[in-house]
Structure formats: structure tokens, C-alpha cells
DOMI-996430 format. One line per field, with one value per atom (N, C-alpha, C): residue in one letter; y negated, z negated, x negated; residue number from 1. Coordinates in steps of 0.2 Angstrom, whole numbers, always signed. Last residue first. Layout:
residuo	A  ...
yy	Y  ...
zz	Z  ...
xx	X  ...
num	NUM  ...
***
This chain:
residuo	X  X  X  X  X  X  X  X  X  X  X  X  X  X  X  X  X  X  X  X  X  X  X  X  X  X  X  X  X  X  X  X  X  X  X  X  X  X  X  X  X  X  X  X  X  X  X  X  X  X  X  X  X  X  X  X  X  X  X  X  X  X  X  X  X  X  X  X  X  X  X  X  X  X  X  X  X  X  X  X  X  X  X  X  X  X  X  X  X  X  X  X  X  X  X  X  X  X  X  X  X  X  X  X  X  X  X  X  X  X  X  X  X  X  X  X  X  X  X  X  X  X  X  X  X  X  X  X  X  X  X  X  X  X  X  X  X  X  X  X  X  X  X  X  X  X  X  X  X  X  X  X  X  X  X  X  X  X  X  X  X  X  X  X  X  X  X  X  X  X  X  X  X  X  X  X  X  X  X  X  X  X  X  X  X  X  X  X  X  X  X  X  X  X  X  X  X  X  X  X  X  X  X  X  X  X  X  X  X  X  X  X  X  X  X  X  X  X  X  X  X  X  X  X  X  X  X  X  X  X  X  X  X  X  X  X  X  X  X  X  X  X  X  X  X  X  X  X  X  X  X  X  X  X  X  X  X  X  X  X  X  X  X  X  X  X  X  X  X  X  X  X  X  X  X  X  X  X  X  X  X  X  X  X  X  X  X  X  X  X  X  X  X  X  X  X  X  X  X  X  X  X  X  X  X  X  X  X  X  X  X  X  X  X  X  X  X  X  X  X  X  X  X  X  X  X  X  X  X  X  X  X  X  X  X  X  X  X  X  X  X  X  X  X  X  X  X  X  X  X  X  X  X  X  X  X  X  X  X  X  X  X  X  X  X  X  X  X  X  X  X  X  X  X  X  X  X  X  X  X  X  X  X  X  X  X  X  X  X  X  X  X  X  X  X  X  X  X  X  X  X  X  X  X  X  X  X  X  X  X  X  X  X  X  X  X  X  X  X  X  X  X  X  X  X  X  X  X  X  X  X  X  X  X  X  X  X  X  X  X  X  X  X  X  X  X  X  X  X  X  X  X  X  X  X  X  X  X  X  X  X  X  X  X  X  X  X  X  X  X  X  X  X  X  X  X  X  X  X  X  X  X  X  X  X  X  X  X  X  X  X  X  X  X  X  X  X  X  X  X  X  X  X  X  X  X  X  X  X  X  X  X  X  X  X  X  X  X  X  X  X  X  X  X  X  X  X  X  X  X  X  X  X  X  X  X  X  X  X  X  X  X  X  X  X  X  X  X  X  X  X  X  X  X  X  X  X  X  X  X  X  X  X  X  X  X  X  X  X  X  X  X  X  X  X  X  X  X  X  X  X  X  X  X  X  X  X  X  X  X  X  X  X  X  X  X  X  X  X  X  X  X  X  X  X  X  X  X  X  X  X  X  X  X  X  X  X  X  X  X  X  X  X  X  X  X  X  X  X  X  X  X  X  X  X  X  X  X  X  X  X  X  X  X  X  X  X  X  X  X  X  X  X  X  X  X  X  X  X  X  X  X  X  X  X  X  X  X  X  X  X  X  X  X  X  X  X  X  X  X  X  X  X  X  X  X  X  X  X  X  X  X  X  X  X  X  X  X  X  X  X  X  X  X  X  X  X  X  X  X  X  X  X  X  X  X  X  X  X  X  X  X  X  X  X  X  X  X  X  X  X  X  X  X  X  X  X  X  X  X  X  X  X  X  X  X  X  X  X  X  X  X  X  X  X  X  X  X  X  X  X  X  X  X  X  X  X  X  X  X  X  X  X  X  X  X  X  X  X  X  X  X  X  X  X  X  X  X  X  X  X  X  X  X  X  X  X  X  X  X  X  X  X  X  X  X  X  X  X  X  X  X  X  X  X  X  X  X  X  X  X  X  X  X  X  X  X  X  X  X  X  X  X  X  X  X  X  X  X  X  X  X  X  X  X  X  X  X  X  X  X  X  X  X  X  X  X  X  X  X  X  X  X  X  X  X  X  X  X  X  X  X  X  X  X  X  X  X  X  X  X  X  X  X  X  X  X  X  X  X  X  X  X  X
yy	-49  -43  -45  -57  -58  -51  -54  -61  -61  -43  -43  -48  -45  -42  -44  -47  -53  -51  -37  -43  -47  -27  -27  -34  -31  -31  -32  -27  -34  -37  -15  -17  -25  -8  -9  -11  -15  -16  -16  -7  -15  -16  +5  +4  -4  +7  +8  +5  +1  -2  +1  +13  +5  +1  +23  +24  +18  +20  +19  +19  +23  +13  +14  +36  +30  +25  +38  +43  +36  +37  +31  +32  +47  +40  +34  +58  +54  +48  +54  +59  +55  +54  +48  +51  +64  +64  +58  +62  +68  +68  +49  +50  +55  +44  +51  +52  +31  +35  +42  +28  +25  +30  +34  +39  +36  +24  +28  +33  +14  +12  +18  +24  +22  +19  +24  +30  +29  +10  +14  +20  +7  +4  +7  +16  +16  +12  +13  +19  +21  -1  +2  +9  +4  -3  +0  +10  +14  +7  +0  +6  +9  -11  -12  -5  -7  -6  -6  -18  -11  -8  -29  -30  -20  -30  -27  -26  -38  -29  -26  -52  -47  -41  -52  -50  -46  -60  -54  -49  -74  -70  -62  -76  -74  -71  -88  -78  -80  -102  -98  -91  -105  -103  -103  -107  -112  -110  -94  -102  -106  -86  -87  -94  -88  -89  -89  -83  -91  -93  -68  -74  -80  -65  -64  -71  -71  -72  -70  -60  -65  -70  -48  -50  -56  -49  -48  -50  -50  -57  -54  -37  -44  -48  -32  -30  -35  -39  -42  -39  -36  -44  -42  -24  -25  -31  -22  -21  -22  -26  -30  -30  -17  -21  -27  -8  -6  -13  -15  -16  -12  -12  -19  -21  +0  +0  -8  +4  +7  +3  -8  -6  -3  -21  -25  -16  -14  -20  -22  -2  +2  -8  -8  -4  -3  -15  -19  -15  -3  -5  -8  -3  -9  -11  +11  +7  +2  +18  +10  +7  +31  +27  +20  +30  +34  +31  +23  +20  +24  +33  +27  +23  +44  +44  +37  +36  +39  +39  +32  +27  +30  +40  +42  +35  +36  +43  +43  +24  +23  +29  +19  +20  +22  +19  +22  +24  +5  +12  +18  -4  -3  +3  +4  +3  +2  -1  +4  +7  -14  -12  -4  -20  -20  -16  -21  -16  -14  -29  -21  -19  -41  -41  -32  -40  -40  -36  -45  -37  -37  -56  -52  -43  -62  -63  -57  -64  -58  -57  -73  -65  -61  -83  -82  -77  -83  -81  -82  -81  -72  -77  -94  -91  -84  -100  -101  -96  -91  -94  -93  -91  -91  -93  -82  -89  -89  -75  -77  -85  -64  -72  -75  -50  -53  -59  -53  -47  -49  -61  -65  -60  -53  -57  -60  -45  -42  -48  -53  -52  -46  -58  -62  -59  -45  -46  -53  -44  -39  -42  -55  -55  -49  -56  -62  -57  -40  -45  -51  -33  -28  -34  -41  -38  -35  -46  -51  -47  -37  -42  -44  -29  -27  -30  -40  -39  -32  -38  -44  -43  -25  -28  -35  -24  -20  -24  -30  -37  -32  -23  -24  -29  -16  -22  -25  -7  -4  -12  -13  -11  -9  -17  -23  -20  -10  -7  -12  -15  -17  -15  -7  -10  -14  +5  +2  -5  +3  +6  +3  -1  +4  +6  -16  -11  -7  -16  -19  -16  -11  -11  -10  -17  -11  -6  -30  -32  -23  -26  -28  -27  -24  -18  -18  -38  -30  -26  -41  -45  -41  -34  -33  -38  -41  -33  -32  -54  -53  -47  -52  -54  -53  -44  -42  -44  -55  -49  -44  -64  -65  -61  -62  -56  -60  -61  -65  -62  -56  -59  -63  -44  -53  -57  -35  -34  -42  -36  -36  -37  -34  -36  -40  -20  -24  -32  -13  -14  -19  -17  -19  -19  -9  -15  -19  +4  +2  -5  +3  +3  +2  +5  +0  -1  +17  +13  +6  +24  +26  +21  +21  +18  +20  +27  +19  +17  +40  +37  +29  +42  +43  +40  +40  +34  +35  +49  +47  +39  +59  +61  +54  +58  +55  +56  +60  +53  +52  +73  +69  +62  +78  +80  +75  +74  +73  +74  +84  +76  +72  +96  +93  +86  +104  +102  +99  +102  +101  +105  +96  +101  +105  +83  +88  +97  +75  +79  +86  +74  +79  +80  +79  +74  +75  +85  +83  +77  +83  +91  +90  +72  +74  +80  +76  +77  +78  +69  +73  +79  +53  +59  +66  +48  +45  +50  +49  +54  +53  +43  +39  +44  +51  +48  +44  +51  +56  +56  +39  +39  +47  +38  +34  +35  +48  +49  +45  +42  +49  +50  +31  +31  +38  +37  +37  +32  +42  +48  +43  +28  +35  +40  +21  +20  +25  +30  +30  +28  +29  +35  +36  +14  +16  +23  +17  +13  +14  +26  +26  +24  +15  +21  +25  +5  +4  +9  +10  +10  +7  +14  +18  +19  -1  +4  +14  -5  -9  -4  +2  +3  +1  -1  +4  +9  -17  -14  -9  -16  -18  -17  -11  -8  -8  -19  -13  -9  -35  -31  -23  -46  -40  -34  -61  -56  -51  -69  -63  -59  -78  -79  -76  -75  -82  -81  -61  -66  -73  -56  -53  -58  -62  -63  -62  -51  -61  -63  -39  -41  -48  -40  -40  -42  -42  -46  -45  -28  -36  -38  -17  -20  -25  -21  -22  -22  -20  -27  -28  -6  -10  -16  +5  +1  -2  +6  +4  +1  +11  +3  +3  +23  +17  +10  +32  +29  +23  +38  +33  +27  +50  +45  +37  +58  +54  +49  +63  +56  +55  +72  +68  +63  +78  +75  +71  +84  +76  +74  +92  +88  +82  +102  +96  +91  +104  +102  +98  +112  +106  +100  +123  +117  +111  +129  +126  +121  +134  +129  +125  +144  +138  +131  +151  +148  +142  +156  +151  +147  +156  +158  +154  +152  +150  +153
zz	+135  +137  +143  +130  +127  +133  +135  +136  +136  +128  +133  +137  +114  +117  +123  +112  +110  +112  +117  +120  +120  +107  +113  +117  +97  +96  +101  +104  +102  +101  +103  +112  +110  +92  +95  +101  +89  +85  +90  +100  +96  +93  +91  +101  +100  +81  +81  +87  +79  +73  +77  +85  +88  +83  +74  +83  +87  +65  +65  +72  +68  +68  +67  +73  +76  +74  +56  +62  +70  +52  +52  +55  +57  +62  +59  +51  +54  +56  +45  +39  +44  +52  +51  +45  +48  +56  +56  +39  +37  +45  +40  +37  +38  +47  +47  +43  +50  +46  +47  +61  +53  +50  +74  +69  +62  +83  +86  +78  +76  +78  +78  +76  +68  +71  +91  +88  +79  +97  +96  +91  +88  +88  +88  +94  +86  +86  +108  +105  +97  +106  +109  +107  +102  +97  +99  +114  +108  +102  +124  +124  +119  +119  +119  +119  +122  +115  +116  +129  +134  +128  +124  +128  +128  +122  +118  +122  +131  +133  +127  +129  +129  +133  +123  +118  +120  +136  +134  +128  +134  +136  +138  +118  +124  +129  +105  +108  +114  +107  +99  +102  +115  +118  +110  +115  +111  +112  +125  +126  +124  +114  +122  +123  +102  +104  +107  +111  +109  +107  +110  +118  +116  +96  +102  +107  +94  +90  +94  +101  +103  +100  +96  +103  +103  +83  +84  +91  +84  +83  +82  +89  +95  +93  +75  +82  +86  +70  +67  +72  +78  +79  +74  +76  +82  +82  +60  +64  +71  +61  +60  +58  +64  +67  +67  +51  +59  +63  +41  +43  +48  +44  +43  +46  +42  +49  +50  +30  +33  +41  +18  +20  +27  +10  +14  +20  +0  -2  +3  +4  +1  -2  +11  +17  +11  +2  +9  +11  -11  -6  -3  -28  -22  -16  -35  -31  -26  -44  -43  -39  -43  -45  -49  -32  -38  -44  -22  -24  -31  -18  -19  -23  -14  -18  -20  -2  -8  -13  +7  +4  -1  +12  +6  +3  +27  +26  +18  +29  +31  +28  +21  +19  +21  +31  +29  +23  +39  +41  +38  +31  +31  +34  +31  +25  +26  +47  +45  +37  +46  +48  +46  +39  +36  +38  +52  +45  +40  +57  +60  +56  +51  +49  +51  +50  +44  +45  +64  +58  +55  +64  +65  +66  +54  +54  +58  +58  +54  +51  +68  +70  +64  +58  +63  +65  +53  +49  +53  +68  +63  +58  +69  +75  +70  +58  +58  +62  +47  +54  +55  +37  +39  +45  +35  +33  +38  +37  +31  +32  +48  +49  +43  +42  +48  +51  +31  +33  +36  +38  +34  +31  +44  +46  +45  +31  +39  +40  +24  +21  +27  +31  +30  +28  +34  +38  +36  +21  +23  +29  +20  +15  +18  +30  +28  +24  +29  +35  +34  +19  +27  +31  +8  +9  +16  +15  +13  +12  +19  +23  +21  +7  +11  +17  -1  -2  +3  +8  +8  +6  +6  +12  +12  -7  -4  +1  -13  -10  -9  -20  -14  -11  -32  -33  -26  -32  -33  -34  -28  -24  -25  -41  -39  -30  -53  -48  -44  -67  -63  -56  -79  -77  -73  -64  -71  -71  -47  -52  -59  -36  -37  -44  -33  -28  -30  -40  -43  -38  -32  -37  -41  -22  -18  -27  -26  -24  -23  -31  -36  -35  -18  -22  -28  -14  -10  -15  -23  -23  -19  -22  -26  -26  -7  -5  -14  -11  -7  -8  -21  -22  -16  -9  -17  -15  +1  +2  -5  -9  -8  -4  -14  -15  -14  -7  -6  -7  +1  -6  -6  +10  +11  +6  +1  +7  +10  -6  -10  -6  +0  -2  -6  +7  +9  +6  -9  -5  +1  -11  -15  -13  -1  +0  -7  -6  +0  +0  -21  -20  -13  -16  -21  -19  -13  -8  -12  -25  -21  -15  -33  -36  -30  -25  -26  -28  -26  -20  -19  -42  -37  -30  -41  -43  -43  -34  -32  -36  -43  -37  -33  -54  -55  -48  -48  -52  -51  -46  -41  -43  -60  -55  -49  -65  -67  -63  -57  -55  -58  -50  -55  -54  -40  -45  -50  -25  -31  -36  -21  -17  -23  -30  -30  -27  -27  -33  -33  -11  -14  -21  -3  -10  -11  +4  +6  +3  +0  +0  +0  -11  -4  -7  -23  -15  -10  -31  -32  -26  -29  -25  -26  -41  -32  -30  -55  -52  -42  -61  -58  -56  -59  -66  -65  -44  -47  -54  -43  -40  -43  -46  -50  -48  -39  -46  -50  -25  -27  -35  -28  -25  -27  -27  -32  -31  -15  -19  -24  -7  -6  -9  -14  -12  -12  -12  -17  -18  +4  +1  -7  +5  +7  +2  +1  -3  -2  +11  +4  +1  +21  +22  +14  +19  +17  +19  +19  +12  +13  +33  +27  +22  +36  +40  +35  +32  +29  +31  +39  +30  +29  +51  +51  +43  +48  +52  +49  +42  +39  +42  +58  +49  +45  +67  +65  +59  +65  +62  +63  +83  +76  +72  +90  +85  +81  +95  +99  +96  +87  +87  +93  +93  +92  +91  +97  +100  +97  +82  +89  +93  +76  +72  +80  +83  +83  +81  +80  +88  +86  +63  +66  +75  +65  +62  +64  +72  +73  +71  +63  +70  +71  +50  +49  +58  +52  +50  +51  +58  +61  +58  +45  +50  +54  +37  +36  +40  +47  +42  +40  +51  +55  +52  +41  +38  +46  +47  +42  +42  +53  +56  +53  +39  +43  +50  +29  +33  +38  +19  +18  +24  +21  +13  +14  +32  +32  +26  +32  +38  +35  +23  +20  +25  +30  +23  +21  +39  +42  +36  +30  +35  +36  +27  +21  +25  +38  +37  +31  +41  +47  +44  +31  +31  +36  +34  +27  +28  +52  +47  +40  +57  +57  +51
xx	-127  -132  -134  -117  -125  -129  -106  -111  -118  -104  -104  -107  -100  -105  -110  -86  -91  -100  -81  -80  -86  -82  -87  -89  -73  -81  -87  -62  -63  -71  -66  -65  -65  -66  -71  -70  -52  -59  -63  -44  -42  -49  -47  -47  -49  -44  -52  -52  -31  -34  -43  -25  -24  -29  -28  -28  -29  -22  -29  -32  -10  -12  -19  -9  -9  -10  -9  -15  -14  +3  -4  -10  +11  +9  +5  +11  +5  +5  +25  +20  +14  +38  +32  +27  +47  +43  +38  +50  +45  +43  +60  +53  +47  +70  +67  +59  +74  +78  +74  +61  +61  +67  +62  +60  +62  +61  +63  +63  +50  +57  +62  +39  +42  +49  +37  +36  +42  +33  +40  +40  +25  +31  +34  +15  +15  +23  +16  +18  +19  +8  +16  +20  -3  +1  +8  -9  -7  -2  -5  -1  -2  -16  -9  -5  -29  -24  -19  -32  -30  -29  -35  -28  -29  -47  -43  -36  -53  -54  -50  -52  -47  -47  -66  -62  -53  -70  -71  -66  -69  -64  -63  -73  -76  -69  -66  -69  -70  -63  -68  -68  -56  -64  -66  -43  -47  -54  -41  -37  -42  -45  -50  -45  -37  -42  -47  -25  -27  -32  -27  -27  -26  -29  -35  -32  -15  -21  -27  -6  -7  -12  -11  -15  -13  -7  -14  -15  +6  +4  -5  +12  +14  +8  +10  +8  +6  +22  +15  +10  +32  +30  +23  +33  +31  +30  +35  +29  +30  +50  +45  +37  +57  +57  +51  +53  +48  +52  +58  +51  +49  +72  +68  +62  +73  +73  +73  +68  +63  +67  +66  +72  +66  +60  +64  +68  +53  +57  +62  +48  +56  +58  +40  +45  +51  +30  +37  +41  +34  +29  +35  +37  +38  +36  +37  +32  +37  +46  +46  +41  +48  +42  +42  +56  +56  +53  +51  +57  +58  +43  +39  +45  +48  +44  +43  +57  +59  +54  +44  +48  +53  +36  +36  +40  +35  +35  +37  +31  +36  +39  +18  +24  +30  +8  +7  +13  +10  +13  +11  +4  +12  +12  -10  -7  -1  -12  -12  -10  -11  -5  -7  -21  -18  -10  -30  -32  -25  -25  -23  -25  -26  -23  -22  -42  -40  -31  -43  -47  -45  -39  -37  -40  -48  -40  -35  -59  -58  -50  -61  -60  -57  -61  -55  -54  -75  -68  -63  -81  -83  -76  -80  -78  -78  -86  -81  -78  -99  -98  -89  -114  -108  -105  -130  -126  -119  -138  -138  -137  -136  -138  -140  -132  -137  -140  -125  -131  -136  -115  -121  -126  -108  -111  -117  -103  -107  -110  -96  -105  -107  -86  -93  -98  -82  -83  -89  -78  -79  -83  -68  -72  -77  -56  -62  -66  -54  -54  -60  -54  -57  -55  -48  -55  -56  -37  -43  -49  -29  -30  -38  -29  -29  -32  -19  -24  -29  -10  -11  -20  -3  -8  -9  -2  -8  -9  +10  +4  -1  +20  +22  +15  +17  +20  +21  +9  +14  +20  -4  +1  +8  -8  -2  +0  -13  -8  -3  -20  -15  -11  -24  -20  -15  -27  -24  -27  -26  -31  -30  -26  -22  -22  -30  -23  -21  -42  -34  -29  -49  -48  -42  -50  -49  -47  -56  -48  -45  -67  -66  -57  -72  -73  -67  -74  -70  -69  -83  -75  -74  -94  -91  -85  -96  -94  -92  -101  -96  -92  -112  -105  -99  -119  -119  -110  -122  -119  -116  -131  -123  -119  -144  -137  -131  -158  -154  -148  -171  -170  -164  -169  -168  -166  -170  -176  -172  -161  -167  -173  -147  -150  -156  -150  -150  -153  -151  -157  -155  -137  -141  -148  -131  -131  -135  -134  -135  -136  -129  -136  -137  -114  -117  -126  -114  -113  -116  -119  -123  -121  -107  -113  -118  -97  -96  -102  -99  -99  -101  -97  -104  -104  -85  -87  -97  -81  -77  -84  -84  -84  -85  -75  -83  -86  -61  -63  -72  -65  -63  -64  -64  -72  -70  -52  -59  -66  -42  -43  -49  -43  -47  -48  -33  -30  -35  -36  -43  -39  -26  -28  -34  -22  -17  -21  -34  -31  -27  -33  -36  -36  -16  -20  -25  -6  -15  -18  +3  +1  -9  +12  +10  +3  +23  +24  +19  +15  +20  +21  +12  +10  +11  +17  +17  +18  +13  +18  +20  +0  +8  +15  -10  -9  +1  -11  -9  -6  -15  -9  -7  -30  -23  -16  -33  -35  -30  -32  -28  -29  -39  -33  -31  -54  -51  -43  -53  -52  -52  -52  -47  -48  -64  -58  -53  -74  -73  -67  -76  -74  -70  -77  -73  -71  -92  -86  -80  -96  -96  -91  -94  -89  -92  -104  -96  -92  -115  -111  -105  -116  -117  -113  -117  -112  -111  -130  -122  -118  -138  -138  -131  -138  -136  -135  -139  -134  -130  -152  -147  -140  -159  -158  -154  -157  -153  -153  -155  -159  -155  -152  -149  -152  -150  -154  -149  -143  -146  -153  -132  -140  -143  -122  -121  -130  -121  -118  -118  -122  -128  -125  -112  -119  -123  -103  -101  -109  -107  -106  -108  -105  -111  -112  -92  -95  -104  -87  -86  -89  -94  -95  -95  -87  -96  -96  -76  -77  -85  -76  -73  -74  -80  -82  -81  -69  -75  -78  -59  -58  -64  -65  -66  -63  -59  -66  -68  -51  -47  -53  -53  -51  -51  -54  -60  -59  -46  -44  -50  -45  -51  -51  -32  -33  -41  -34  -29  -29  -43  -44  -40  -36  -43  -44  -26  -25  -31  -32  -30  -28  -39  -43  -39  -26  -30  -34  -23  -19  -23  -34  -33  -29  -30  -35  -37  -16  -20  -25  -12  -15  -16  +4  -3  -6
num	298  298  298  297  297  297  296  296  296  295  295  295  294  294  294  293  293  293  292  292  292  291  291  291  290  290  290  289  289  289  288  288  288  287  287  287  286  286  286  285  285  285  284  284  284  283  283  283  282  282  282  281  281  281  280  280  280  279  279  279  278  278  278  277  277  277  276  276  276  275  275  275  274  274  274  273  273  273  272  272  272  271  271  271  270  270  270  269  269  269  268  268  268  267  267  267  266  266  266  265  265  265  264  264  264  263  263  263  262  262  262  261  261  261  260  260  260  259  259  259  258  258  258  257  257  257  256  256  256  255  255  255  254  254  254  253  253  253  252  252  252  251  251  251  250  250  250  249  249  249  248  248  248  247  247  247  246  246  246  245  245  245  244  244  244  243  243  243  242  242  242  241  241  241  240  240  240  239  239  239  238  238  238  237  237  237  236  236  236  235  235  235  234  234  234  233  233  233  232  232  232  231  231  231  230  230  230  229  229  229  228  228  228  227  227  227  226  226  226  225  225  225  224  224  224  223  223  223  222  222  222  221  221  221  220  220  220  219  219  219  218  218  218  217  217  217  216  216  216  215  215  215  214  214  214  213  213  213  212  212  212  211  211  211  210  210  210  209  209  209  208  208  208  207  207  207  206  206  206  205  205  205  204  204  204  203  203  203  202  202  202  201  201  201  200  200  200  199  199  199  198  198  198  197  197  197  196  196  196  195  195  195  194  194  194  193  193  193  192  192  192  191  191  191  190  190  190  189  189  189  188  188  188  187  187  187  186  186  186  185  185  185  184  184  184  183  183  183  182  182  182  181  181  181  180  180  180  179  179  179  178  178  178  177  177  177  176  176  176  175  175  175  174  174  174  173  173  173  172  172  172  171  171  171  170  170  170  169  169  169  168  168  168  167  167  167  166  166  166  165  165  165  164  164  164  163  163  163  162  162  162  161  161  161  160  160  160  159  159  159  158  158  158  157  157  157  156  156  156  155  155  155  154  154  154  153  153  153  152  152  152  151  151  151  150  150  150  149  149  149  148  148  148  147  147  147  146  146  146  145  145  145  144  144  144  143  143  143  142  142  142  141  141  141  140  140  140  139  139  139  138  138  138  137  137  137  136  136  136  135  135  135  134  134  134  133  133  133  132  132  132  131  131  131  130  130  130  129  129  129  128  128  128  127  127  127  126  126  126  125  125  125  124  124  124  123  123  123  122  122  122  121  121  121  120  120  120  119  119  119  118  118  118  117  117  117  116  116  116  115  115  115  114  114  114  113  113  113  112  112  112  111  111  111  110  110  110  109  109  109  108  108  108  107  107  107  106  106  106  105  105  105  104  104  104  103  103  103  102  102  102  101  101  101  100  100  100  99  99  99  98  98  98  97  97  97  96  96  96  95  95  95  94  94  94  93  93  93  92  92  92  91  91  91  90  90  90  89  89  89  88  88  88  87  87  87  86  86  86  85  85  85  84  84  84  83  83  83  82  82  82  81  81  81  80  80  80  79  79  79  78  78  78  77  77  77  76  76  76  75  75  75  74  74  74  73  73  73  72  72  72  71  71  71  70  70  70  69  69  69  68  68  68  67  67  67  66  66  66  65  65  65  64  64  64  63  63  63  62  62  62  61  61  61  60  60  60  59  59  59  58  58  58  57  57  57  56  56  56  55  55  55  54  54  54  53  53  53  52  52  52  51  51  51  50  50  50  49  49  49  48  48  48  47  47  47  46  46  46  45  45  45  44  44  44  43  43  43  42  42  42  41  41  41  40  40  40  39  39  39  38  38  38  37  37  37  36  36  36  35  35  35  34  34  34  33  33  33  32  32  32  31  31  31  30  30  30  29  29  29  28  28  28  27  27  27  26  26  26  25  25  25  24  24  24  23  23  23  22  22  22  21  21  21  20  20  20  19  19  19  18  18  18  17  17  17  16  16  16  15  15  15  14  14  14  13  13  13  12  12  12  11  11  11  10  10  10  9  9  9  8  8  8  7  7  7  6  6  6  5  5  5  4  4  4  3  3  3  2  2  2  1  1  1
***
């Protein structure tokens, strides 16, 4: 393969664009739910809030590479963009231009519905996207990323979607975001399955090097299993539409991600993408859940 080809594919997986549907996946849902409960939807605010949080998001993953460089983690991986850069300085301020410019999105938001509780919401995102990696506390390195993970791309993310839109809460959008929350969160476990050495080196405590690489692929197919069975009890309990289960047709990427890390967990360097898959099932699963809620209303 030529250099140049290879350097592209280097910067393809060091800047993750697949990745940036965690951004957007909690603004869809939460907006659908909002457009299905009122059948109003300001597109502006929409199309502004869908902006800043793939900003945010960006500042996230470059500055993630900024602290995990200072840690020796990433040592290894190739598609860092520290590592790619070698200027982990320009990456940092890079990284916190995106944050102040995702920051102002939602601050116009904001300003145009005299009303900053979208603000606080999205700085407690900011705040959690913080402490996951970034001195002193690094409490991913302490095994609770995906818990924390859960909370901002699930509850928290998703109310100040909602409440973008409605300016004001809703029980059916904090039970969706449950299950927002938790694919989002599966994406981050399999994001370890590959760098469990590195990670044990270090002392990074992710779940995988706590409970062992052929623990916890046993035990992504029950958290897998437990997002659709959370969809179908919610059509049961008529809190979702039975729309929602258009997500069902996810299942065979969900299935594949299982098997794929089952069949492979002692093999790490063959789980290098298979986070590329849970995003895979994380965007299908999203925008098909989203739709669900759509679908009445039209």
C-alpha cells in the first residue's frame, strides 16, 4: 500500500468520523420524542444544537489524546492524533477552540429562548467528558467511563435536546435515554478490548482488564440483549410507539459485534475496529429508535 494512502487511512481512524454519531444520536431522539409529543419543531435550534455537539464531541477526542498522551496509554496506538501530529500543544488548543466555538452554539440557543438551562445541562456533559480523562481525575482510568458515559450521552444529553425544543421535561425522552445512553456506552466497552495490555501497564482499570477480555465479551451480549429488551417493554408499557421496534432490524449488526469480540477476545490486534461496529449498531439502533417515534406523527 502506498505511504500516502496509508497516512489517509491513519488520519481516517485518528479523526473517527463515524464516531461523531454519539453526538448526534441523543440530539435526534430527544428532538423525534419532543416533535412527537408536541408536533412542533424549531429547525434552527435543531440544526445549531446538532453542530455544537459534534464540536464538543471533537474537543472530547482531541483532547482525550492530549491526556492520554501525558499517561504513556497511547504509546502504541498509531492513530492518535498526538502521537500523528507529534504537537500535542497545538492539539490541546485545537481541541479547546472547538469546545469554546460548541460552547457559543448552545449559548445562542440559549439567548434566542431566554432560558439557559440547556447551558447547565450541556456544561454538566462537558463537565462529566472532563473528569473521564483529564487531570486530576481520570476516573476512566478507574473503571466508571461507561457509567459516566451513560449519563452524559444518555439522561443529560438528551434532556437538554428535548428541552431545546419544548422547554421543559418529559418522562417517556428520560427512559429513552436509557437506552441511548446505554449503546453509547457499549461503544467505549469495546473500545478496550484491543489495548487491555496497554491499559493494565498503566494501571488503567478499564472493565475489560477488571473483569478479564473473555468475561466481558460474555457480558456484552447480555447488555446488547438488554437494550432491545428495554425498547420492547417499553412498547408493552406504551411509554414508545411501537414504532421504535424498527430498531429490532439492528439486531444483526449487535449480533455480529458479539460474535466478532467473542470469537476474537484472546486476540486483541484483531479487535483494533470493532468499535467501528458498536458505532455501527449504536447509529442503526439510534436513528431507527428515533424514527419510531416519528412515524405517528407524520
Amino acid at each position: 500500500m502506498p505511504p500516502a494512502l496509508s497516512r489517509r487511512k491513519l488520519w481516517w481512524a485518528a479523526i473517527k468520523p463515524p464516531m461523531y454519531s454519539v453526538a448526534i444520536m441523543p440530539i435526534w431522539v430527544g428532538s423525534a420524542i419532543a416533535y412527537a409529543e408536541t408536533r412542533h419543531l424549531n429547525a434552527l435550534v435543531f440544526g445549531l444544537f446538532l453542530l455544537s455537539a459534534v464540536l464538543i464531541l471533537a474537543w472530547e477526542n482531541l483532547s482525550n489524546d492530549v491526556f492520554d498522551a501525558d499517561t504513556g496509554v497511547d504509546v502504541n496506538k498509531f492513530n492518535s492524533v498526538v502521537n500523528i501530529t507529534g504537537n500535542k500543544a497545538l492539539i490541546f488548543w485545537i481541541s479547546n477552540a472547538f469546545l469554546a466555538l460548541g460552547l457559543l452554539g448552545i449559548t445562542a440557543i440559549a439567548a434566542m429562548q431566554r432560558d439557559f438551562t440547556v447551558i447547565g445541562l450541556i456544561l454538566a456533559c462537558c463537565g462529566i467528558g472532563y473528569i473521564y480523562q483529564g487531570p486530576p481525575f481520570r476516573l476512566s482510568y478507574k473503571g466508571v467511563g461507561e457509567i459516566l458515559c451513560f449519563f452524559a450521552f444518555g439522561p443529560l444529553a438528551m434532556s437538554a435536546s428535548y428541552y431545546s425544543q419544548t422547554q421543559t421535561f418529559s418522562a417517556v425522552n428520560l427512559i429513552a435515554s436509557i437506552v441511548v445512553g446505554v449503546i453509547t456506552s457499549v461503544i467505549l466497552f469495546c473500545s478496550h478490548f484491543n489495548q487491555v495490555k496497554d491499559d493494565a501497564a498503566i494501571g488503567k482499570l478499564s472493565p475489560v482488564v477488571r473483569l478479564g477480555s473473555k468475561r466481558s465479551a460474555q457480558l456484552l451480549q447480555w447488555v446488547c440483549g438488554s437494550v432491545y429488551a428495554m425498547i420492547a417493554i417499553g412498547v408493552i408499557a406504551q411509554a414508545f410507539p411501537i414504532g421504535s421496534l424498527l430498531s429490532f432490524l439492528s439486531i444483526p449488526v449487535a449480533y455480529r459485534l458479539c460474535k466478532t469480540i467473542l470469537d476474537n477476545y484472546n486476540q486483541p490486534q484483531r479487535l483494533t475496529f470493532c468499535r467501528l461496529i458498536a458505532v455501527e449498531m449504536h447509529f442503526w439502533c439510534g436513528l431507527l429508535f428515533g424514527l419510531g417515534f416519528l412515524l405517528p406523527s407524520l
